[in-house]
N, C-alpha and C positions, 0 to 999 in steps of 0.2 A: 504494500500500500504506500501510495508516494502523495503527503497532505503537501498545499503551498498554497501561494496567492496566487492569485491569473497573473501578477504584475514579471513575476518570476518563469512565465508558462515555457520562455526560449530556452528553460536548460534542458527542457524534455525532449527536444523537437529529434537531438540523436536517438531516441530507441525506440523511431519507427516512423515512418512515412504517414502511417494511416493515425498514429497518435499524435503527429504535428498538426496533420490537418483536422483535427479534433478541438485542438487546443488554439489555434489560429481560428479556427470558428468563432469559437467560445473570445475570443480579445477582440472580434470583428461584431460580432451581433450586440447588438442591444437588447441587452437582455430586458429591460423594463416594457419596451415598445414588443419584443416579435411574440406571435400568436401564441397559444398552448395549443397542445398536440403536438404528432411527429414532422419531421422537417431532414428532408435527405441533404445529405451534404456530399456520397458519393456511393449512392444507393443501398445496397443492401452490408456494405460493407464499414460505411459511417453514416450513423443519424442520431438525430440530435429528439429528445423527449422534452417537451416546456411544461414543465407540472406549477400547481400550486395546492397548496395541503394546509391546515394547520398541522405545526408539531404534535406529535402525542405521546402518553405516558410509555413507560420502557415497559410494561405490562401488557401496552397492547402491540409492541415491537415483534417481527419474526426475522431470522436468521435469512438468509437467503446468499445463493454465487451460480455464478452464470459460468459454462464452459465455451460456450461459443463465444461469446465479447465478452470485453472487459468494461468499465463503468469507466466515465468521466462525471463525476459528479459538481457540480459547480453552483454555488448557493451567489444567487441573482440578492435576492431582499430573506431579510430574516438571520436567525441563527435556529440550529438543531443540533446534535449529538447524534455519532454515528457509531454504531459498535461498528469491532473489528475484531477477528481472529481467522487461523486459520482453517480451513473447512476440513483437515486431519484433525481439528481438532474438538471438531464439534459431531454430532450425530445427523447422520444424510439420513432426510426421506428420500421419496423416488422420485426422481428426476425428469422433467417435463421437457422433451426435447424440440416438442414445436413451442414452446415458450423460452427456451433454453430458462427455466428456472428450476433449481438445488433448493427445497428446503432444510434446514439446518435446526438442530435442538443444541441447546447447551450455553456457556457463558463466553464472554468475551471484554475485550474491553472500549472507552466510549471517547470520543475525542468532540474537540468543538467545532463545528466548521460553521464561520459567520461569515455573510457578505463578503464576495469577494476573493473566497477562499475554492479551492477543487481538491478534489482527492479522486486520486487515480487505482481503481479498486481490478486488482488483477484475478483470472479464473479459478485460483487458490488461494484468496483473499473472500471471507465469509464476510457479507455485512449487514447491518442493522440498518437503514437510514431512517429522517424523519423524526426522532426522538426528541420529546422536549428538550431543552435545557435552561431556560428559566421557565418554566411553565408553560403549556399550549401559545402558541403566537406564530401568524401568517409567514408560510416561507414559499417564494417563489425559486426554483433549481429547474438548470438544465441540467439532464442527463444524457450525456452521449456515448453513444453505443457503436465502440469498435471492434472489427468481426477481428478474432485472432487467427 
């Protein structure tokens, strides 16, 4: 898992063509103005998810990692807490391959990502997102989804 600011996004751009052009999205869009929903940036291989949620308690969190892509997670407005661990380290359900989604049992631990911040969440990186961290409060996140 690799947490930072977007302002930092050029030291990533070496460990991958299709995660520069992720991350170069993400420094190019406006995040506050582009639509919610999915948004291709080079079809099935990068795209970009524009959610908004409120946060909620770690109670009602599920584990979850994806083997097909990897996450860019990128908090537009708001703050959340996001677990992390590894998915060796957690208990798989069965895995949904037309959704590429792993559900995951067990503990891990929670970081802060506010405004402006991404974390780059790899296929053996287990994660939580969405999770309060001062209390339920509006968070707008792009998620981008690059095919590995």
């Amino acid at each position: 898992m690799i947490i930072d600011e977007l302002t930092n996004a050029c030291a990533y751009f070496a460990l991958g063509a299709r995660l520069e052009r992720a991350l170069r999205f993400l420094q190019v869009m406006d995040g506050q103005q582009v639509p919610l929903g999915r948004h291709e940036i080079a079809g099935d291989q990068v795209f970009a998810l524009v959610q908004e949620y409120t946060s909620k308690p770690l109670a009602a969190g599920i584990w979850e990692a994806h083997r097909k892509y990897l996450d860019v997670q990128y908090v537009v407005a708001g703050v959340e807490r996001l677990g992390y661990a590894p998915v060796t380290a957690l208990e798989a359900g069965p895995y949904d391959a037309e959704k590429d989604y792993l559900p995951l049992a067990g503990n891990g631990q929670f970081v802060r990502l506010a405004a402006g911040q991404f974390a780059v969440l790899m296929p053996h990186d287990a994660h939580m997102p969405g999770m309060e961290a001062d209390g339920p409060q509006p968070v707008r996140k792009v998620v981008v989804k690059v095919r590995v």
